[in-house]
N, C-alpha and C positions, 0 to 999 in steps of 0.2 A: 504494500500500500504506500507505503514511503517513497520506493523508487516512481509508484504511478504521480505521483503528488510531484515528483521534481521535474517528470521530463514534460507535463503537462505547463508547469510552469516556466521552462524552456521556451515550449512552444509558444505557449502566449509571449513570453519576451522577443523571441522570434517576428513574430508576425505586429506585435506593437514597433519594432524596429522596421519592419519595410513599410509598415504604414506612415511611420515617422518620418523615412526616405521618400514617400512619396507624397507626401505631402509641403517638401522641401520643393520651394520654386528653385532653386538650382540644382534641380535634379530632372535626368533623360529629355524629354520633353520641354519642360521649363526650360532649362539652360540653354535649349537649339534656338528658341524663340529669341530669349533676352541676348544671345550671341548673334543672332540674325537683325534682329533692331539697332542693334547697335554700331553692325558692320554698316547697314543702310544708312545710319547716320551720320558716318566717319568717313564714307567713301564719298568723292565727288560723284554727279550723277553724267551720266555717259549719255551725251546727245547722238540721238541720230541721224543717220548721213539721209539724205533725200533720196529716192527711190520710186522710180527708175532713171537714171542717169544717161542711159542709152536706149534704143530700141528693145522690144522685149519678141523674141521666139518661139509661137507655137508652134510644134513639129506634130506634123498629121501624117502619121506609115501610113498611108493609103493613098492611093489613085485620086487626082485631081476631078473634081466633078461628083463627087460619091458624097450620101449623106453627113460622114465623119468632115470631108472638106466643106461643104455648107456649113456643119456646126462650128466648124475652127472658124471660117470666115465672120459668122455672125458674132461668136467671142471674141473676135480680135476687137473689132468694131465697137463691141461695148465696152473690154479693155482700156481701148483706147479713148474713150470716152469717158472714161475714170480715172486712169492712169495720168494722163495728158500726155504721153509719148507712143511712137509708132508701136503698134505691134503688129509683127510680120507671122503670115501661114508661110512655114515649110512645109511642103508634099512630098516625101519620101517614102516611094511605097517602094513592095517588093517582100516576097520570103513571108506574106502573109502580117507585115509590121514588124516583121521581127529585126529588118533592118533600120529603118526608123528607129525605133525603141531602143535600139543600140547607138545610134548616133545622136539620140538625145540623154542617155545613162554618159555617155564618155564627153560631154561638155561640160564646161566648168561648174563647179556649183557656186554658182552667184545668185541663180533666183532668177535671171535673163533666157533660160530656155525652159520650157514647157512641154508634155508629152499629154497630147489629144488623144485616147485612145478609146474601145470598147469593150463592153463588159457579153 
């Protein structure tokens, strides 16, 4: 009865200590927050650059004249109308898109090329 009486009170010591940890603001949680406000405070804030600086690229794998080329031309248009810079349809069909869709994966990643494709 003795030994039950001590590890019992272990356990409660136990479990009022990680309650006491978590209820510590700088503890898991707490701390990410108060570390995360703080860095937002101390760090200048990082303007950004204008966008689009140059014409912008949809690339349509398919046959010029086919419905995917009407939809890129109609996106461009509103793009462009949003954007305020050109944006141009590339038609690169062949291999089923498959080559398109490789000539728009191997362009820079800028955010300047675009891949029109179908589901």
């Amino acid at each position: 009865m003795l030994r039950a009486d001590r590890w019992l009170k272990r356990i409660r010591l136990i479990i009022a200590a990680n309650a006491a940890s978590r209820a510590c603001p700088t503890s898991g949680a707490g701390l990410a927050v108060v570390l995360s406000v703080m860095a937002g405070l101390w760090c200048p804030a990082a303007f950004a650059q204008a966008f689009p600086t140059k014409p912008v690229k949809i690339v349509v794998p398919y046959a010029p004249g086919g419905p995917t080329d009407m939809m890129g031309r109609v996106l461009s248009q509103q793009l462009s109308a949003v954007l305020g810079e050109q944006v141009l349809v590339d038609n690169i069909a062949g291999a089923g898109g498959t080559i398109g869709a490789a000539r728009a994966s191997k362009a820079s990643a800028d955010g300047y090329t675009l891949l029109l494709g179908t589901a």
